[in-house]
Each structure stands twice: as C-alpha cells, then as structure tokens.
PyMOL Python script that loads the backbone (N, CA, C, O; Angstrom):
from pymol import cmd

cmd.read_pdbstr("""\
ATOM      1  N   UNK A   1     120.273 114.240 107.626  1.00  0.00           N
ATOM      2  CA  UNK A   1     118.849 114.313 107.873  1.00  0.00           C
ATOM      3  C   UNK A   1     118.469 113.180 108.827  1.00  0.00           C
ATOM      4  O   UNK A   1     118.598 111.970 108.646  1.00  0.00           O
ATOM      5  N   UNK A   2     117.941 113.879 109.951  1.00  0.00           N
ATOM      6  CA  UNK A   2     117.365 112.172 110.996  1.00  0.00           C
ATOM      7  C   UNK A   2     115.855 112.743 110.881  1.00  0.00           C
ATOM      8  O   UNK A   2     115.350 113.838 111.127  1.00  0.00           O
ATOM      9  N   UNK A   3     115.261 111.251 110.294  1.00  0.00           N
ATOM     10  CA  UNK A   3     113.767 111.015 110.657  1.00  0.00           C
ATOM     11  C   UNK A   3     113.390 110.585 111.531  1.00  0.00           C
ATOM     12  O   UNK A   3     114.307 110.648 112.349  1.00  0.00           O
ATOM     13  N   UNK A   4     112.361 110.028 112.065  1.00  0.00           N
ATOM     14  CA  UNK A   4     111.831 108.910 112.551  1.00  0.00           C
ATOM     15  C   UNK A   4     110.569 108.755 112.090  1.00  0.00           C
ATOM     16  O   UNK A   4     109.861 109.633 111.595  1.00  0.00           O
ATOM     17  N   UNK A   5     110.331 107.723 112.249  1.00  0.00           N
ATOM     18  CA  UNK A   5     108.947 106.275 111.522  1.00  0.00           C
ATOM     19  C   UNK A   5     108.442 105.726 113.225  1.00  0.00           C
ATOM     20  O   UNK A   5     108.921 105.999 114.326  1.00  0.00           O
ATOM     21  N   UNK A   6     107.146 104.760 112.772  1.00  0.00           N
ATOM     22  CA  UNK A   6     107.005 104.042 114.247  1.00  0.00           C
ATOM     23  C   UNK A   6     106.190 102.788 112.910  1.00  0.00           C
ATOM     24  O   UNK A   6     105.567 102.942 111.860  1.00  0.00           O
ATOM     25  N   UNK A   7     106.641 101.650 113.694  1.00  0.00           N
ATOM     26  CA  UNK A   7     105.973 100.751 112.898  1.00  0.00           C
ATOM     27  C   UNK A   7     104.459 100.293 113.253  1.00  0.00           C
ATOM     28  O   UNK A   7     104.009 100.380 114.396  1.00  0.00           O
ATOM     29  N   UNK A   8     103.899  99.913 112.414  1.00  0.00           N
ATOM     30  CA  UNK A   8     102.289  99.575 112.882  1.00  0.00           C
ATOM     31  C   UNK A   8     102.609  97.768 113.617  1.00  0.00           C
ATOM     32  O   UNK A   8     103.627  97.157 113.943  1.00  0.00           O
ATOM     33  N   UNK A   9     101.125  97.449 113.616  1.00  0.00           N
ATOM     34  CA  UNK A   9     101.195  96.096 114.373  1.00  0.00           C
ATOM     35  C   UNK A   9     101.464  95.290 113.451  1.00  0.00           C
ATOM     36  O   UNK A   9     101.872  94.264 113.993  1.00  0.00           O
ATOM     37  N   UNK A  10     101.463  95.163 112.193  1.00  0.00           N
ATOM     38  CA  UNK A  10     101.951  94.287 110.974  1.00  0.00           C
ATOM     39  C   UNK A  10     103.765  94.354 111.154  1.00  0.00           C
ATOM     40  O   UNK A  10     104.526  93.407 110.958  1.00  0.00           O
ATOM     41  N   UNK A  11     104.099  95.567 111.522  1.00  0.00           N
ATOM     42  CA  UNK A  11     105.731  95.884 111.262  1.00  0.00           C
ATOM     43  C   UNK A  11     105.701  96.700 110.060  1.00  0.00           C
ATOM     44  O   UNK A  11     106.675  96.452 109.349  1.00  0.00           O
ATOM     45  N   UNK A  12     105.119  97.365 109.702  1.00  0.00           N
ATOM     46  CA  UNK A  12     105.476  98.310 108.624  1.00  0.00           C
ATOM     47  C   UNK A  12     105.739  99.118 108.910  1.00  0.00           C
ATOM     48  O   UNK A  12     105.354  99.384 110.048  1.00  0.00           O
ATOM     49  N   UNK A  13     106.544 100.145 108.232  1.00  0.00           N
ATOM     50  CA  UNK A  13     107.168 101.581 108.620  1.00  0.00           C
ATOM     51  C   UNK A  13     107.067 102.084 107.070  1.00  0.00           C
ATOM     52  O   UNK A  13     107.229 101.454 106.025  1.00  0.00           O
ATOM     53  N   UNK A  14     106.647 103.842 107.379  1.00  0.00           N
ATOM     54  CA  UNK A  14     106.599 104.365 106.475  1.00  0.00           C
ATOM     55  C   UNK A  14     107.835 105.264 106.520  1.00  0.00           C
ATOM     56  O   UNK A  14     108.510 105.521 107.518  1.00  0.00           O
ATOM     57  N   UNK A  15     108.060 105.803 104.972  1.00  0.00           N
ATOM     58  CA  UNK A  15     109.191 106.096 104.431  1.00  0.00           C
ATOM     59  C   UNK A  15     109.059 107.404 104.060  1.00  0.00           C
ATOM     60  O   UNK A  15     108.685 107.738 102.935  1.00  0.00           O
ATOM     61  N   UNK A  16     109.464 108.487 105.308  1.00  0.00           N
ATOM     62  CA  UNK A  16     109.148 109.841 104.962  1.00  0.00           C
ATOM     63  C   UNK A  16     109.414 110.380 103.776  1.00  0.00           C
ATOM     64  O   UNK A  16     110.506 110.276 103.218  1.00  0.00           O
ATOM     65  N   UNK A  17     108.147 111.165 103.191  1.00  0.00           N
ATOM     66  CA  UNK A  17     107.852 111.765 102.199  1.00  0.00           C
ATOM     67  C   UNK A  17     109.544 112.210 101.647  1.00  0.00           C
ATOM     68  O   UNK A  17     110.155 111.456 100.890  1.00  0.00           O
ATOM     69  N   UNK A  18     110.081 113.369 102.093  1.00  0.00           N
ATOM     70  CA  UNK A  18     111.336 114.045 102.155  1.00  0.00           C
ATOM     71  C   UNK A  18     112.550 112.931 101.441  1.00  0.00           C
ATOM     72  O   UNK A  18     113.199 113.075 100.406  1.00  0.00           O
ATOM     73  N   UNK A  19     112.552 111.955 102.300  1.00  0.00           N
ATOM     74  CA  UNK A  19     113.647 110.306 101.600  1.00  0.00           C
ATOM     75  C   UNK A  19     112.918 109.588 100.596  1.00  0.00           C
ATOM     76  O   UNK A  19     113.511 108.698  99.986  1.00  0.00           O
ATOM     77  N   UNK A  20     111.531 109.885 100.293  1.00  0.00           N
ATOM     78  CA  UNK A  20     111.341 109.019  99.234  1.00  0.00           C
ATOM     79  C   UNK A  20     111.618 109.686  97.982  1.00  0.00           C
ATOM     80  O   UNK A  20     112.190 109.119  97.051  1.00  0.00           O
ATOM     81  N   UNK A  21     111.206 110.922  97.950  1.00  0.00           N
ATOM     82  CA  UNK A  21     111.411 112.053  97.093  1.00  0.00           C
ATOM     83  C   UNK A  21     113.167 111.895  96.485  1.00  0.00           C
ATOM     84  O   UNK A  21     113.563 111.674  95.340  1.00  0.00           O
ATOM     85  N   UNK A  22     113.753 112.058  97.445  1.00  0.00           N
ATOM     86  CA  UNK A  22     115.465 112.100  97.296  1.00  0.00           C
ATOM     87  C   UNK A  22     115.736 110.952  96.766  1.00  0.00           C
ATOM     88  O   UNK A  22     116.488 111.129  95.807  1.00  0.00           O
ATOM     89  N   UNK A  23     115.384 109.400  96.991  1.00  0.00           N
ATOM     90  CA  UNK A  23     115.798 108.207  96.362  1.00  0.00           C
ATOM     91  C   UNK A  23     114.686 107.743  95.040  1.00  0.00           C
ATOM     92  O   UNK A  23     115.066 106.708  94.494  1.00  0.00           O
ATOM     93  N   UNK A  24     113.709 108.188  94.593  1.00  0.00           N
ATOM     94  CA  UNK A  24     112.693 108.376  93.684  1.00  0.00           C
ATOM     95  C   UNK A  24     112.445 106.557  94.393  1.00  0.00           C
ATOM     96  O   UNK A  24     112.780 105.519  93.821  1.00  0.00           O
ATOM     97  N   UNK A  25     111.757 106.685  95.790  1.00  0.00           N
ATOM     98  CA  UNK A  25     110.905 105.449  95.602  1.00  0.00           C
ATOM     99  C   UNK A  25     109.580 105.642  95.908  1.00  0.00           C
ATOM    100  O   UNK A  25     109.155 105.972  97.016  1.00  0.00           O
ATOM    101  N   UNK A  26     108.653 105.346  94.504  1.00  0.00           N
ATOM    102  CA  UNK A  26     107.246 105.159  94.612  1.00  0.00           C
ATOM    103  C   UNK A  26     106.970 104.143  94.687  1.00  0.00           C
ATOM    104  O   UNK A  26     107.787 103.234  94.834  1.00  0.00           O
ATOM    105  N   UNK A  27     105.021 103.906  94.566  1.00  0.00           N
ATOM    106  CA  UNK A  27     104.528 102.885  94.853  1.00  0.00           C
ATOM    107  C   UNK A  27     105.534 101.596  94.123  1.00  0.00           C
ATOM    108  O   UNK A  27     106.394 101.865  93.284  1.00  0.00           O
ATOM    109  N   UNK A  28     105.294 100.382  94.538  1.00  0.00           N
ATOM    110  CA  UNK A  28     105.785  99.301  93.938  1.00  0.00           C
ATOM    111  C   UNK A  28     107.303  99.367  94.288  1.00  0.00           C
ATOM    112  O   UNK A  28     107.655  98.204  94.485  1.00  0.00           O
ATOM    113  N   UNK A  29     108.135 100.037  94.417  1.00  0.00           N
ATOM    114  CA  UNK A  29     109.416 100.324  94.471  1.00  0.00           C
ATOM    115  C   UNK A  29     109.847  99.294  95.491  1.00  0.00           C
ATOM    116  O   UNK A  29     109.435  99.397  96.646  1.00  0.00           O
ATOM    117  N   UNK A  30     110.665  98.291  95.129  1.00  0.00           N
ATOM    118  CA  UNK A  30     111.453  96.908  95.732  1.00  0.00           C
ATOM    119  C   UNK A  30     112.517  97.382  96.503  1.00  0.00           C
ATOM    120  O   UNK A  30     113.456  97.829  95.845  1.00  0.00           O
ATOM    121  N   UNK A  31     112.619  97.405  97.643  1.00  0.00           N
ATOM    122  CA  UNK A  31     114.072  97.794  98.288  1.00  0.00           C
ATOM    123  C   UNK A  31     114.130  96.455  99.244  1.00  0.00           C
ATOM    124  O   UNK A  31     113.384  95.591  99.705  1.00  0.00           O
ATOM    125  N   UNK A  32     115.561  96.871  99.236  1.00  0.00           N
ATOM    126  CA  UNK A  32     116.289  95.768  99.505  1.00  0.00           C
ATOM    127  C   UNK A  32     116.603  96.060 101.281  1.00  0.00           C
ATOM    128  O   UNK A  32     116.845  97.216 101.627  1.00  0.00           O
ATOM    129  N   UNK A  33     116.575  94.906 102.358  1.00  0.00           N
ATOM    130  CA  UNK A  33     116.702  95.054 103.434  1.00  0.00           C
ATOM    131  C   UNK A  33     118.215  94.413 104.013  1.00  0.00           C
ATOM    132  O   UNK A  33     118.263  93.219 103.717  1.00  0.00           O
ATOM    133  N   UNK A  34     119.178  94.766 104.584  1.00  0.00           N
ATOM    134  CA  UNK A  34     120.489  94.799 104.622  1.00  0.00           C
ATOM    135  C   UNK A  34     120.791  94.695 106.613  1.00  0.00           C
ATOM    136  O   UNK A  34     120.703  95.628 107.412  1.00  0.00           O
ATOM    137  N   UNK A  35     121.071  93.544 106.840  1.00  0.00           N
ATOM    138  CA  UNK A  35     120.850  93.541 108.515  1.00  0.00           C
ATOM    139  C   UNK A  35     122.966  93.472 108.522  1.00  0.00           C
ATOM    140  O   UNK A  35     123.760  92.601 108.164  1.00  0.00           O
ATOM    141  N   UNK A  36     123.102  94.583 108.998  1.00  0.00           N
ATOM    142  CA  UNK A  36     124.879  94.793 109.486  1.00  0.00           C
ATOM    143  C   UNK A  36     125.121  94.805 110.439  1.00  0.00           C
ATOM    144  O   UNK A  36     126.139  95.423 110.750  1.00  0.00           O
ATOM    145  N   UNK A  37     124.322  94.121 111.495  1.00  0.00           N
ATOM    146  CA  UNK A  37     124.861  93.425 112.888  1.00  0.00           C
ATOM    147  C   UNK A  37     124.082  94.061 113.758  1.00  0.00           C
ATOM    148  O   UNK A  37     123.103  93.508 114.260  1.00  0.00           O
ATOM    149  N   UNK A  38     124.513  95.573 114.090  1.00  0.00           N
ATOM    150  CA  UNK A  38     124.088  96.706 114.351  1.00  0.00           C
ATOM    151  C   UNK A  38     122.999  97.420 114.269  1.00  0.00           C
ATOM    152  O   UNK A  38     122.411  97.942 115.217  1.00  0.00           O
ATOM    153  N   UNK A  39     122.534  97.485 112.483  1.00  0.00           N
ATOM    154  CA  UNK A  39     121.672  98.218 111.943  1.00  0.00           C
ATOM    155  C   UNK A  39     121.056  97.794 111.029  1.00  0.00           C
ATOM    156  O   UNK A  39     121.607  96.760 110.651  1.00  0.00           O
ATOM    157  N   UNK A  40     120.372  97.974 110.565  1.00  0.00           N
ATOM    158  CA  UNK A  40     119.184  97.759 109.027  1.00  0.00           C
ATOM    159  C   UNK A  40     119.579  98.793 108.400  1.00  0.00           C
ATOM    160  O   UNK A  40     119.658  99.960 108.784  1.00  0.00           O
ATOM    161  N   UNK A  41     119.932  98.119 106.988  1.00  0.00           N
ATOM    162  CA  UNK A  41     119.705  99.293 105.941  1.00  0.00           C
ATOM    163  C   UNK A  41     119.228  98.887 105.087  1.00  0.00           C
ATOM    164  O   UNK A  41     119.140  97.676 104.886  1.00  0.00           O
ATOM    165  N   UNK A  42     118.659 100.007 104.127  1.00  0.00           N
ATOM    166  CA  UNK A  42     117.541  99.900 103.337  1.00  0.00           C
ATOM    167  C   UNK A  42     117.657 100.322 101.730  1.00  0.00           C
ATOM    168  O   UNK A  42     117.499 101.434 101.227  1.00  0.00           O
ATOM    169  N   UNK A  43     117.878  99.477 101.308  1.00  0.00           N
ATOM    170  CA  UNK A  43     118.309 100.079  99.909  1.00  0.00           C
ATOM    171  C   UNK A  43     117.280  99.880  99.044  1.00  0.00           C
ATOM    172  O   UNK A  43     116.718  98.793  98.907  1.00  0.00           O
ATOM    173  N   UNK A  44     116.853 101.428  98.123  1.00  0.00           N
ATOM    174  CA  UNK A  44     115.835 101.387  97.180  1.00  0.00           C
ATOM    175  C   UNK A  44     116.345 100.346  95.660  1.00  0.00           C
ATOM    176  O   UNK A  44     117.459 100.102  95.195  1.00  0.00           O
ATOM    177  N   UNK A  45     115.172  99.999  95.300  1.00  0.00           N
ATOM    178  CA  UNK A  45     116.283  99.103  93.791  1.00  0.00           C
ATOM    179  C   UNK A  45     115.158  99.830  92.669  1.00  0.00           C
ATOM    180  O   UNK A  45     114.173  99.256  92.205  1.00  0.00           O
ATOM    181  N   UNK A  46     115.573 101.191  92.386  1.00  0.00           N
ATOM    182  CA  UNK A  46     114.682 101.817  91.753  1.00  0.00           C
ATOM    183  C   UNK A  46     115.787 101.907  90.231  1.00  0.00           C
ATOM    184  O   UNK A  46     117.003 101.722  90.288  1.00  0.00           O
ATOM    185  N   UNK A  47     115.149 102.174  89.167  1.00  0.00           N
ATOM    186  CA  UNK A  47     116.010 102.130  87.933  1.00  0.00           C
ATOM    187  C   UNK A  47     116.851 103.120  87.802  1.00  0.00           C
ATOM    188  O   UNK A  47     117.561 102.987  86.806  1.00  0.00           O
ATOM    189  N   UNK A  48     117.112 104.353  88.607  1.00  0.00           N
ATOM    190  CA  UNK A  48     118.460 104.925  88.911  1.00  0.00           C
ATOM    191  C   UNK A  48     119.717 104.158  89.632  1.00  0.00           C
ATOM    192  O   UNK A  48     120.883 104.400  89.320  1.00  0.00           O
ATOM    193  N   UNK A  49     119.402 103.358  90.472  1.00  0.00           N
ATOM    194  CA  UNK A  49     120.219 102.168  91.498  1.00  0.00           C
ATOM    195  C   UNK A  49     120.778 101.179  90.509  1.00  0.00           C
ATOM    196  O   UNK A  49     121.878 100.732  90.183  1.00  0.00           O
ATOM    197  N   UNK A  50     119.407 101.035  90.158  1.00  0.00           N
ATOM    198  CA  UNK A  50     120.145  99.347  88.683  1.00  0.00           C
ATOM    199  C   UNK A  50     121.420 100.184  87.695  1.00  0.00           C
ATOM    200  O   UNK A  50     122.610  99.876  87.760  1.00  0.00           O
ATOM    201  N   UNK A  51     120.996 101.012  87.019  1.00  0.00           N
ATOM    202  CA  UNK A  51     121.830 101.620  86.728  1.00  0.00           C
ATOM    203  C   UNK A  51     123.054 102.189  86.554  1.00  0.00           C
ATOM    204  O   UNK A  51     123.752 102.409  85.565  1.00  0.00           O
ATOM    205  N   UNK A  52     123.214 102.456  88.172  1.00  0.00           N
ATOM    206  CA  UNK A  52     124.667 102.861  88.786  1.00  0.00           C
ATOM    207  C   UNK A  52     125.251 101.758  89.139  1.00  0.00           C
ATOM    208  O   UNK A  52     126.448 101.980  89.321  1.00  0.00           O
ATOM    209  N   UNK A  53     124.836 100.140  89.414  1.00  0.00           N
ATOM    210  CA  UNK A  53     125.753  99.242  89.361  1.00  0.00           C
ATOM    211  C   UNK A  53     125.820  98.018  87.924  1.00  0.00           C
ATOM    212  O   UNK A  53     125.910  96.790  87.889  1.00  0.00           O
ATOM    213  N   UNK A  54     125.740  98.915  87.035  1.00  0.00           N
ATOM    214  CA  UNK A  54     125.922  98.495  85.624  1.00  0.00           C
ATOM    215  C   UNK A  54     127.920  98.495  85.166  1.00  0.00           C
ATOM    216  O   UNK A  54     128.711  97.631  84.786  1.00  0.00           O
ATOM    217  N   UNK A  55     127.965  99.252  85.330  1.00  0.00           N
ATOM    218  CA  UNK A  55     129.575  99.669  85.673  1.00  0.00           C
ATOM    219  C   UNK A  55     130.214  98.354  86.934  1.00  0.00           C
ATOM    220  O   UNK A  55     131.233  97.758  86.585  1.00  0.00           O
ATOM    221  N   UNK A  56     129.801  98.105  87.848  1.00  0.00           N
ATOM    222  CA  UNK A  56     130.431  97.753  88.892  1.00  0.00           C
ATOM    223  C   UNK A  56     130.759  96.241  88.502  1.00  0.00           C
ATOM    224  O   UNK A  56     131.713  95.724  89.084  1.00  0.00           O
ATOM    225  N   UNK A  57     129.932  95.367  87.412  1.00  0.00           N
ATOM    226  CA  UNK A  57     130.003  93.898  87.254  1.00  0.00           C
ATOM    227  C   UNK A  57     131.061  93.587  86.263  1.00  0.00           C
ATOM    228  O   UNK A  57     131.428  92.434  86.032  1.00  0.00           O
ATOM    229  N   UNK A  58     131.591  94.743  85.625  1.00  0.00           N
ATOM    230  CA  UNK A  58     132.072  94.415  84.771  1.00  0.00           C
ATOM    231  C   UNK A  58     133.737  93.383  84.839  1.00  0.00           C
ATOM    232  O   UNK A  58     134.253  93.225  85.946  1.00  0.00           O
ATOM    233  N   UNK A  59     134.226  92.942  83.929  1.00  0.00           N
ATOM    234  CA  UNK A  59     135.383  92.570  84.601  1.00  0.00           C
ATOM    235  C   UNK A  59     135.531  91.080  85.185  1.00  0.00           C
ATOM    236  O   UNK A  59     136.604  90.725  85.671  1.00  0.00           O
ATOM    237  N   UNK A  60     134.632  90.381  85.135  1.00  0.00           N
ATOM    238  CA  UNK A  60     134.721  89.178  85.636  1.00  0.00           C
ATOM    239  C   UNK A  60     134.165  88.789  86.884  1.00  0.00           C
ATOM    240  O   UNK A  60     133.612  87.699  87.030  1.00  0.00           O
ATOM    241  N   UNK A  61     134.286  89.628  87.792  1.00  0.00           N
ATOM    242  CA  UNK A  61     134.115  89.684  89.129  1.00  0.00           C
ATOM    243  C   UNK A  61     132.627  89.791  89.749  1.00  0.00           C
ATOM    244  O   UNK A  61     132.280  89.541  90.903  1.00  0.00           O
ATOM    245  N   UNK A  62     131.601  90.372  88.314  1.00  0.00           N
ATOM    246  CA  UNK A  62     130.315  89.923  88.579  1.00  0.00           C
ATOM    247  C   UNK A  62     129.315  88.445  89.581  1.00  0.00           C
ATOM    248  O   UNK A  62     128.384  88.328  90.378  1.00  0.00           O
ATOM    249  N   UNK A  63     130.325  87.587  88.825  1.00  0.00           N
ATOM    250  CA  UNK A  63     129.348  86.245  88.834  1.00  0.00           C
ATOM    251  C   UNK A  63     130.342  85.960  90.357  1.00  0.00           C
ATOM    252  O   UNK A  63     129.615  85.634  91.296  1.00  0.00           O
ATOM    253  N   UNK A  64     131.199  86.002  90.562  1.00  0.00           N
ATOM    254  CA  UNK A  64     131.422  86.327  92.199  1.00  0.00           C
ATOM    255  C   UNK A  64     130.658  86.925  93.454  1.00  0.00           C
ATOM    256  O   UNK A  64     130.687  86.440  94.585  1.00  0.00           O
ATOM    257  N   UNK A  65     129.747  88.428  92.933  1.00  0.00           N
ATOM    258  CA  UNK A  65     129.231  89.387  93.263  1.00  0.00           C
ATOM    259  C   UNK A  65     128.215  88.854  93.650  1.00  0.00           C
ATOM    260  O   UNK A  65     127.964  88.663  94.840  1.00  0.00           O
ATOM    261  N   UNK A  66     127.184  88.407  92.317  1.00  0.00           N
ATOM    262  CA  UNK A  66     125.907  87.331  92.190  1.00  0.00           C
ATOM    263  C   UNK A  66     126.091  85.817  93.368  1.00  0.00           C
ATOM    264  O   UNK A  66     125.155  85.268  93.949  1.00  0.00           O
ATOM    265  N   UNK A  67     127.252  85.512  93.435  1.00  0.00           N
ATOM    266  CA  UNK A  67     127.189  84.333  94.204  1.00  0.00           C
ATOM    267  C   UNK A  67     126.740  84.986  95.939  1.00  0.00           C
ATOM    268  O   UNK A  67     125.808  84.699  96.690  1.00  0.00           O
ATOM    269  N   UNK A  68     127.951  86.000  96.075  1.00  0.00           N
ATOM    270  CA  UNK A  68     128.151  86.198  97.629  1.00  0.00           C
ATOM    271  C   UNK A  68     126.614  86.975  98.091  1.00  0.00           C
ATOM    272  O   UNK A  68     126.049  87.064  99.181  1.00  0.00           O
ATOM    273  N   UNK A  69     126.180  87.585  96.398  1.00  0.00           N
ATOM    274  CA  UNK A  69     124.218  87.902  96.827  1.00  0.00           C
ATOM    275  C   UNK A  69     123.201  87.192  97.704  1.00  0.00           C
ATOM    276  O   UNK A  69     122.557  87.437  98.724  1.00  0.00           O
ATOM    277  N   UNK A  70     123.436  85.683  96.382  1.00  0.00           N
ATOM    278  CA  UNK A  70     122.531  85.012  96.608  1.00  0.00           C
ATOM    279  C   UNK A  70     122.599  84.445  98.129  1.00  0.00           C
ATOM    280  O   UNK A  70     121.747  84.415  99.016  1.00  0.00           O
ATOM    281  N   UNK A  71     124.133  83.946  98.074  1.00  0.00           N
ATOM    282  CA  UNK A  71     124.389  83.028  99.617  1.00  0.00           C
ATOM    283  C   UNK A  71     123.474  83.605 100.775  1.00  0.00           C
ATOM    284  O   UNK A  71     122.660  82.978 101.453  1.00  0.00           O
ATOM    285  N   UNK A  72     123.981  85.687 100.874  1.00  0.00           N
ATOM    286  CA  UNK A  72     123.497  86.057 101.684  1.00  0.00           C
ATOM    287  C   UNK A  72     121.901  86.298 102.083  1.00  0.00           C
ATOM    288  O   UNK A  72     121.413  86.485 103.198  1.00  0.00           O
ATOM    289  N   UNK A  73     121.069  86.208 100.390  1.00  0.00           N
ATOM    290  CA  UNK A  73     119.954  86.134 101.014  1.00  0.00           C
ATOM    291  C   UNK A  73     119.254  85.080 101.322  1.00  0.00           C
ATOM    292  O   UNK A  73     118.053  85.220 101.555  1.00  0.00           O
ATOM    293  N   UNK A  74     119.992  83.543 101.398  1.00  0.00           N
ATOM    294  CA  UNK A  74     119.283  82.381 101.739  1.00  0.00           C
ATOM    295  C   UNK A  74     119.838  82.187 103.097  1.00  0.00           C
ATOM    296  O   UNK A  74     119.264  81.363 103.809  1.00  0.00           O
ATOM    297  N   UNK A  75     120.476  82.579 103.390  1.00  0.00           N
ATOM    298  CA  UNK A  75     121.435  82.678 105.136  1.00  0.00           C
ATOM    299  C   UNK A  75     120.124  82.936 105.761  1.00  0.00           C
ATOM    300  O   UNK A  75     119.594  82.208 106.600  1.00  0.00           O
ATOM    301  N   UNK A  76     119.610  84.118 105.244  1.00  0.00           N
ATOM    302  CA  UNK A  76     118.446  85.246 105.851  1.00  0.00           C
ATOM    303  C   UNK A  76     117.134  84.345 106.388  1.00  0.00           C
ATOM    304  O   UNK A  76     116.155  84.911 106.873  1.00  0.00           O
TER     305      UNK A  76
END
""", "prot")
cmd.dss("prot")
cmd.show_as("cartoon", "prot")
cmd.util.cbc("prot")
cmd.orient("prot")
C-alpha cells in the first residue's frame, strides 16, 4: 500500500485513515519515530505492539535491549 501525507507548517503529518485502522492507532496513540539513515519509520506503541514484544525480553537479553533503547534515544 503507498500513501502519501503533506506536512502542515508545524511538521505534522496525518496518518491515513486506511494505516491507522490496520495498526489500531487512535487518538493518544504514542508511536515511536525510528531515523535509518535513509528513512523514518514509524512505529505505533499501541497495546497489541506491547504485547507482541513480551516474548522477545525474555532470557536475559532484555536489560541489553533496554540499554541499546535508551542510548539510542538520547543520541537523538
């Protein structure tokens, strides 16, 4: 699916109806902004998302996970 958005003079961009629907993000919905050199990506952190990386911390390797988080969003 390709959209396109245009941002206003603040920089906001809206989040076609169609992708918000598919990732369940409503009002209030926190997503996360992801700069990969290249591109922006945009990840919803809606309670289906929290969810699916409940599984992923397990094992020790969490508080690793949490570190290389945080680093990256104070880099930012």
């Amino acid at each position: 699916m390709n959209l396109e958005t245009t941002t206003t003079a603040k920089g906001q961009i809206v989040i076609p109806a169609p992708l918000r629907r598919k990732y369940g993000i409503r009002e209030g919905t926190r997503i996360r902004i992801v700069d990969e050199g290249d591109k922006i990506v945009l990840k919803p952190l809606t309670p289906e998302y929290v969810r699916k990386l409940r599984g992923m911390l397990k094992g020790g390797g969490g508080l690793k996970v949490l570190r290389e988080e945080r680093k990256r969003d104070r880099d930012l």
